[in-house]
Backbone as JSON Lines, residues from 0, in Angstrom:
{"i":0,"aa":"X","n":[-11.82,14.14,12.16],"ca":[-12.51,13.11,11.41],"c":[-11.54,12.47,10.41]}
{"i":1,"aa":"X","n":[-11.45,10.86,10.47],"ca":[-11.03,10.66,9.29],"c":[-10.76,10.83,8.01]}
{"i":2,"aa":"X","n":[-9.95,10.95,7.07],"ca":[-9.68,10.89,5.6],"c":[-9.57,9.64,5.22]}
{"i":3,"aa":"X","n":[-9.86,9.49,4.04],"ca":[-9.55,8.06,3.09],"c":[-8.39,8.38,2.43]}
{"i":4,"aa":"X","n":[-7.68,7.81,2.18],"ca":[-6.11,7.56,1.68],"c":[-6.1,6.38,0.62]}
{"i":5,"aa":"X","n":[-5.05,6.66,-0.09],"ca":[-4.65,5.78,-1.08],"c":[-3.16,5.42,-0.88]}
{"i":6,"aa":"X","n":[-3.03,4.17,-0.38],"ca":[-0.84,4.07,-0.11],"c":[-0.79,3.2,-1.23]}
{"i":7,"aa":"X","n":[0.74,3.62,-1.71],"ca":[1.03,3.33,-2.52],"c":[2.33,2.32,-2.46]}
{"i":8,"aa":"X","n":[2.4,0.69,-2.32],"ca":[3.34,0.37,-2.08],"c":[3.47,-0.71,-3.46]}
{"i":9,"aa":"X","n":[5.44,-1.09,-3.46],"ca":[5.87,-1.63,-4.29],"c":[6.33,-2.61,-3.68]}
{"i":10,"aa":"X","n":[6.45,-3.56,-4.57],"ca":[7.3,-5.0,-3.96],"c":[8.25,-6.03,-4.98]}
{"i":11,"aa":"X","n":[8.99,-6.6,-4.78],"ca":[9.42,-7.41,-5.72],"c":[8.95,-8.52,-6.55]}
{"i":12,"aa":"X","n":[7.71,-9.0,-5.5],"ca":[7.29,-9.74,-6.45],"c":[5.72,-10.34,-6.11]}
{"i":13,"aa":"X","n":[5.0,-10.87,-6.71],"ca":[3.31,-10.72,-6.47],"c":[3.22,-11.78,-4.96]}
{"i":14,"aa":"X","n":[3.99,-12.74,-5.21],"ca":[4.33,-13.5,-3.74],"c":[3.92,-12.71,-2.3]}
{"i":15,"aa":"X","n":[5.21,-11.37,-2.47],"ca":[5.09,-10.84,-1.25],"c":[4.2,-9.81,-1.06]}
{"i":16,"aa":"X","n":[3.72,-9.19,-2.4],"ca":[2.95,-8.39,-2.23],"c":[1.05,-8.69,-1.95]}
{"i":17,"aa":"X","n":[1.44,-10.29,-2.28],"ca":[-0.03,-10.93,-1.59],"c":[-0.08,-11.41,-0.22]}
{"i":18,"aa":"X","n":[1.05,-10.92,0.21],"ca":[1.13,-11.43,1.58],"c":[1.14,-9.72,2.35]}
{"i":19,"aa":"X","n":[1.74,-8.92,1.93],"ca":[1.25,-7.97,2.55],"c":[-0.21,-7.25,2.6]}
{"i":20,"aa":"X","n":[-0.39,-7.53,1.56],"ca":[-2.1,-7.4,1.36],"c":[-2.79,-7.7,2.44]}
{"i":21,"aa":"X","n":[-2.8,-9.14,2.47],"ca":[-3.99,-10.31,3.35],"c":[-3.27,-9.89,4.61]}
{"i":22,"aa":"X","n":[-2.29,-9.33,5.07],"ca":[-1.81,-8.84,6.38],"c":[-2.2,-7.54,6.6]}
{"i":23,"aa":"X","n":[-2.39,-6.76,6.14],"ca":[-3.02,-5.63,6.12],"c":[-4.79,-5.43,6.33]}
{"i":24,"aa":"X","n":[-5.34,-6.68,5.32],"ca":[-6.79,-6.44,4.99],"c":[-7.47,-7.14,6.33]}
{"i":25,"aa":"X","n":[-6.35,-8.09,7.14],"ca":[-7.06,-9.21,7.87],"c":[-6.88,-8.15,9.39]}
{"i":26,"aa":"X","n":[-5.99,-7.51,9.1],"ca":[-5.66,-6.79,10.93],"c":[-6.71,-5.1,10.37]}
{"i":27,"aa":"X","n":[-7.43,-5.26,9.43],"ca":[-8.15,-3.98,9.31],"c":[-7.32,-2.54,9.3]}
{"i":28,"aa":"X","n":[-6.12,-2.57,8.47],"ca":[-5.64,-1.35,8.7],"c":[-5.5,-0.7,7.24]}
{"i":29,"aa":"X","n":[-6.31,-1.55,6.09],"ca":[-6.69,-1.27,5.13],"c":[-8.07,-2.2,4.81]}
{"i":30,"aa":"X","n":[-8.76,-1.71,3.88],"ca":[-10.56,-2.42,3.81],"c":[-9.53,-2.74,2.36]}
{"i":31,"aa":"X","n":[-8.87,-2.86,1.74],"ca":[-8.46,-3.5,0.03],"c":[-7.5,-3.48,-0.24]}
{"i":32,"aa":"X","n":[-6.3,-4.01,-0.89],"ca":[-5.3,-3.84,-1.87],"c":[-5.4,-4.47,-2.9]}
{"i":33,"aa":"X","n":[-5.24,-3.62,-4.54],"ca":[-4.93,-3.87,-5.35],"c":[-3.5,-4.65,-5.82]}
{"i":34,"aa":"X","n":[-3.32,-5.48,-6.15],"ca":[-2.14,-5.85,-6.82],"c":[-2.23,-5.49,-8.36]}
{"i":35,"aa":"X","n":[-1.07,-4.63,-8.5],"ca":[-1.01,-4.41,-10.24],"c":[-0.06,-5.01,-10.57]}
{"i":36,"aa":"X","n":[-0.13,-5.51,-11.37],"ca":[1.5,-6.74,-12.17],"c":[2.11,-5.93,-13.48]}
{"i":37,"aa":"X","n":[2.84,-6.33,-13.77],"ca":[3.5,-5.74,-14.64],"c":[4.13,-4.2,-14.52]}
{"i":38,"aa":"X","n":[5.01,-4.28,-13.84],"ca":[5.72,-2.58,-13.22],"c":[7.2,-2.83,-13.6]}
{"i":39,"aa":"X","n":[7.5,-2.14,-13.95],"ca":[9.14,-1.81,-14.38],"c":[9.43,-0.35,-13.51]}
{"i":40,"aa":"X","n":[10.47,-0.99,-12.98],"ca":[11.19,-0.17,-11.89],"c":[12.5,0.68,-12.07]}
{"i":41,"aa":"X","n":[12.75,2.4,-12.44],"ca":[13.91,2.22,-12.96],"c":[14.39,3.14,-11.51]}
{"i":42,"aa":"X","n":[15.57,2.87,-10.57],"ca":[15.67,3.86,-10.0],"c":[17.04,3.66,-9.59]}
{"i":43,"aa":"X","n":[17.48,4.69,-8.84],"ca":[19.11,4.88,-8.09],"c":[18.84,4.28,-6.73]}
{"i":44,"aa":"X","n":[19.84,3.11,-6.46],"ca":[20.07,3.49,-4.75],"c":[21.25,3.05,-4.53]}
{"i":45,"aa":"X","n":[21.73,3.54,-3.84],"ca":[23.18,3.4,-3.46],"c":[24.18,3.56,-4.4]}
{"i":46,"aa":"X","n":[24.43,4.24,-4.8],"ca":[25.34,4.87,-5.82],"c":[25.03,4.33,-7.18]}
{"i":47,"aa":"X","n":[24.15,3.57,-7.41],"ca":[23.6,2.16,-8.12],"c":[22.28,2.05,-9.11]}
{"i":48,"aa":"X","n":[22.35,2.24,-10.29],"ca":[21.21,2.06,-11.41],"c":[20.58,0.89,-11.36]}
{"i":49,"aa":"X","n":[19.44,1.01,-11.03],"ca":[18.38,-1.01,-11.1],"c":[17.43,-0.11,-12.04]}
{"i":50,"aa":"X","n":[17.34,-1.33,-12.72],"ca":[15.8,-1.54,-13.54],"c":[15.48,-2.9,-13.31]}
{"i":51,"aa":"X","n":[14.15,-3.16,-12.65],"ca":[13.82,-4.58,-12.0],"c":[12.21,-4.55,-12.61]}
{"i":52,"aa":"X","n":[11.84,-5.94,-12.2],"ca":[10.47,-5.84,-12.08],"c":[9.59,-5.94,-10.45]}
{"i":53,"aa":"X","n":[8.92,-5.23,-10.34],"ca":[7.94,-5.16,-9.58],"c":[6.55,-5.25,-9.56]}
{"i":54,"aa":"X","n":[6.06,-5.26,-8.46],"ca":[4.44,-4.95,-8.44],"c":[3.88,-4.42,-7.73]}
{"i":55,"aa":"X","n":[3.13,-3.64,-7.92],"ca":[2.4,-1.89,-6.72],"c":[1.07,-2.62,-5.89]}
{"i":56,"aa":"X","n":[1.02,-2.38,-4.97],"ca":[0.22,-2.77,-4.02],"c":[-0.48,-1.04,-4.1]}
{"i":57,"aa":"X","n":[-2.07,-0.84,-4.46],"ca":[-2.97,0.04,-3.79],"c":[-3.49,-0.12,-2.81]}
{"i":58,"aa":"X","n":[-3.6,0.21,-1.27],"ca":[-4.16,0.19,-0.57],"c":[-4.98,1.14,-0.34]}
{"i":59,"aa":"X","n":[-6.5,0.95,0.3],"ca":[-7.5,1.97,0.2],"c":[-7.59,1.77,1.93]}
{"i":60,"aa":"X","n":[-7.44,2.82,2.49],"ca":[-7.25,2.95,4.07],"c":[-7.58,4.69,4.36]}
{"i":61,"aa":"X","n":[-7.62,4.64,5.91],"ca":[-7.85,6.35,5.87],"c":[-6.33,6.75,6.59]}
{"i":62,"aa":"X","n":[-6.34,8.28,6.78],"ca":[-5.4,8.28,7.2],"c":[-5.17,8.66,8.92]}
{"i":63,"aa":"X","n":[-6.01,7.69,9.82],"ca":[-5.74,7.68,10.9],"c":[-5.19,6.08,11.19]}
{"i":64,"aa":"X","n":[-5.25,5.2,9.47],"ca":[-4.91,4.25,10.17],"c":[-3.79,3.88,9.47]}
{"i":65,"aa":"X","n":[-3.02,4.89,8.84],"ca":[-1.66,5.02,8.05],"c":[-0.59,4.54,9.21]}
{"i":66,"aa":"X","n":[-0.38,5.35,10.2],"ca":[0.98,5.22,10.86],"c":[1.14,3.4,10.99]}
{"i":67,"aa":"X","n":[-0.21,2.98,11.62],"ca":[-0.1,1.55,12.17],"c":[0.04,0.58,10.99]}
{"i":68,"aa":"X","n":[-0.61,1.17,9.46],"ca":[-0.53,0.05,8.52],"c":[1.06,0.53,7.97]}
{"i":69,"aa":"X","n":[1.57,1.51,7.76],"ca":[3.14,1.66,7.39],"c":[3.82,1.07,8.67]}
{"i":70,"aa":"X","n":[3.96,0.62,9.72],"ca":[4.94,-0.19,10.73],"c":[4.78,-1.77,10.3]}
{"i":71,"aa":"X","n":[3.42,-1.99,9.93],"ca":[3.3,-3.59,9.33],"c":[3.5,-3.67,8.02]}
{"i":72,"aa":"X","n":[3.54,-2.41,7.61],"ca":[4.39,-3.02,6.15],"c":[5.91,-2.93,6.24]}
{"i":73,"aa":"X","n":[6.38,-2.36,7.0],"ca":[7.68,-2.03,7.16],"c":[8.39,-3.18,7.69]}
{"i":74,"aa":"X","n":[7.77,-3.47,8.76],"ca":[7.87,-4.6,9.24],"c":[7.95,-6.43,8.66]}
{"i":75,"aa":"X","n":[7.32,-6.27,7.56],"ca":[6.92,-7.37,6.92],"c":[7.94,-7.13,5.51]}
{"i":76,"aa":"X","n":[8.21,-6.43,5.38],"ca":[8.68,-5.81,3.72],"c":[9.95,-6.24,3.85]}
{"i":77,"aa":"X","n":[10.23,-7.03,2.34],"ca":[12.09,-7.56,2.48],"c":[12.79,-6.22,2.17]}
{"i":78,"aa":"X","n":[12.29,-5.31,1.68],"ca":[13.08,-4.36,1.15],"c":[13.93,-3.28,2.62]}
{"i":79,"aa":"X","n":[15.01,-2.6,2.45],"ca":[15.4,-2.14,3.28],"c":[14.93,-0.63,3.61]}
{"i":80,"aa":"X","n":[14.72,-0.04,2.55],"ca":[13.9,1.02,2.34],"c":[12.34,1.1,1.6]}
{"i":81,"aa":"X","n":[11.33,0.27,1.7],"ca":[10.19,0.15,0.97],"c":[9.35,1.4,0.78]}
{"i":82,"aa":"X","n":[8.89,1.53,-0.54],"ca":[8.32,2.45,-1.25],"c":[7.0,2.83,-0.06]}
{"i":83,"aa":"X","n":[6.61,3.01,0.98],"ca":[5.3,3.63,1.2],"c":[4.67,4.58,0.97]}
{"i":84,"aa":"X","n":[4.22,5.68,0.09],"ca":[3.57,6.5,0.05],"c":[1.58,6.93,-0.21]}
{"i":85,"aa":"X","n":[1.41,7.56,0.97],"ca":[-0.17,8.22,1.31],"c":[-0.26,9.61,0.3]}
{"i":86,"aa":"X","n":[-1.65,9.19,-0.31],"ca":[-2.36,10.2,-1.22],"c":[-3.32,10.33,-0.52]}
{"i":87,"aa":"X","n":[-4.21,11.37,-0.38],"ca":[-5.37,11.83,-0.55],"c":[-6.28,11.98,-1.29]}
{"i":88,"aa":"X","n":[-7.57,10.8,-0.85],"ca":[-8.83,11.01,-1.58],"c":[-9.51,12.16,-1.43]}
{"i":89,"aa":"X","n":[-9.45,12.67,-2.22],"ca":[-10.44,14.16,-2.09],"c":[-11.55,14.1,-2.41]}
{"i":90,"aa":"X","n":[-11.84,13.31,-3.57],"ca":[-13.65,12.98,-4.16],"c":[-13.94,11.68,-4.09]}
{"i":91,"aa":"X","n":[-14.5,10.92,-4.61],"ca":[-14.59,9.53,-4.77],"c":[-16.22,9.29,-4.64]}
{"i":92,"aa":"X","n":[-16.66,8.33,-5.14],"ca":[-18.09,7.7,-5.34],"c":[-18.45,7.44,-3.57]}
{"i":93,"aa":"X","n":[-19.51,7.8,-3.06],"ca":[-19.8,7.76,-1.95],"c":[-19.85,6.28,-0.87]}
{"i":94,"aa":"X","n":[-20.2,5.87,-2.07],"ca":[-21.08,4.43,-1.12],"c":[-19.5,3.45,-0.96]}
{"i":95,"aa":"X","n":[-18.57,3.3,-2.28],"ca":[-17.02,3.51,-2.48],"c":[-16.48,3.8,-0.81]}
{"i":96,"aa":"X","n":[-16.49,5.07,-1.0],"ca":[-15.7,5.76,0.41],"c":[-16.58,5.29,1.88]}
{"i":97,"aa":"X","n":[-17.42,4.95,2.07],"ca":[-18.21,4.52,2.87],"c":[-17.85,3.24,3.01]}
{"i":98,"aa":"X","n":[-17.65,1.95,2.31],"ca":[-16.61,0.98,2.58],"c":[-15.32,1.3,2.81]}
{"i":99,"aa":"X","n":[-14.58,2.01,2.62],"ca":[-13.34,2.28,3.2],"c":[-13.26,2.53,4.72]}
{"i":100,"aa":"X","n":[-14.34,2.85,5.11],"ca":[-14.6,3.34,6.79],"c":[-14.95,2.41,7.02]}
{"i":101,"aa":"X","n":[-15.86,1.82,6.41],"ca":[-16.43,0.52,7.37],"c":[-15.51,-0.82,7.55]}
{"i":102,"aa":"X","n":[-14.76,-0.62,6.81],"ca":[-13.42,-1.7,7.06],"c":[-12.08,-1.76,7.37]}
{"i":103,"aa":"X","n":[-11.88,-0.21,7.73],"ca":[-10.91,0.23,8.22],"c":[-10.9,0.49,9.9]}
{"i":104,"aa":"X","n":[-12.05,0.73,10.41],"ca":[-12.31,1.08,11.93],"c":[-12.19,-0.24,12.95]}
């Protein structure tokens, strides 16, 4: 049986991260994404210190339909390595989690 999931993705800027959204919400492999604005990014890559700005995309999806929505974000994402990470809803308001199924299937 399905789980509901929470992915957690970042982007450079609200541009692309409204475009991964409406690509996600329209092929049903998430029922929502949040855009949060205002994110400060401090991290290493490539031998290399960035502090940038970003913005986190929440997606509310389950997790049978993770693999297929991480290839279209991957796919779509300028970044070379993009942030995807799946949490687990464990509790949540019912009727809540009950839209997550019904727009994810």
């Amino acid at each position: 049986m399905a789980q509901p999931i929470l992915v957690t993705v970042t982007a450079p800027h609200e541009d692309v991260a409204v475009s991964l959204a409406q690509a996600a919400v329209e092929q049903r492999l998430a029922a929502g994404g949040n855009i949060v604005r205002g994110l400060r990014s401090i991290y290493r890559w490539r031998d290399r210190l960035f502090d940038e700005a970003e913005v986190m995309i929440l997606f509310q999806t389950t997790d049978e339909r993770f693999e297929a929505l991480r290839a279209l974000l991957v796919s779509l994402h300028p970044y070379e390595c993009p942030e995807i990470i799946a949490t687990p809803i464990t509790q949540g308001h019912s009727p809540y989690l009950a839209w997550i199924f019904e727009n994810t299937g």
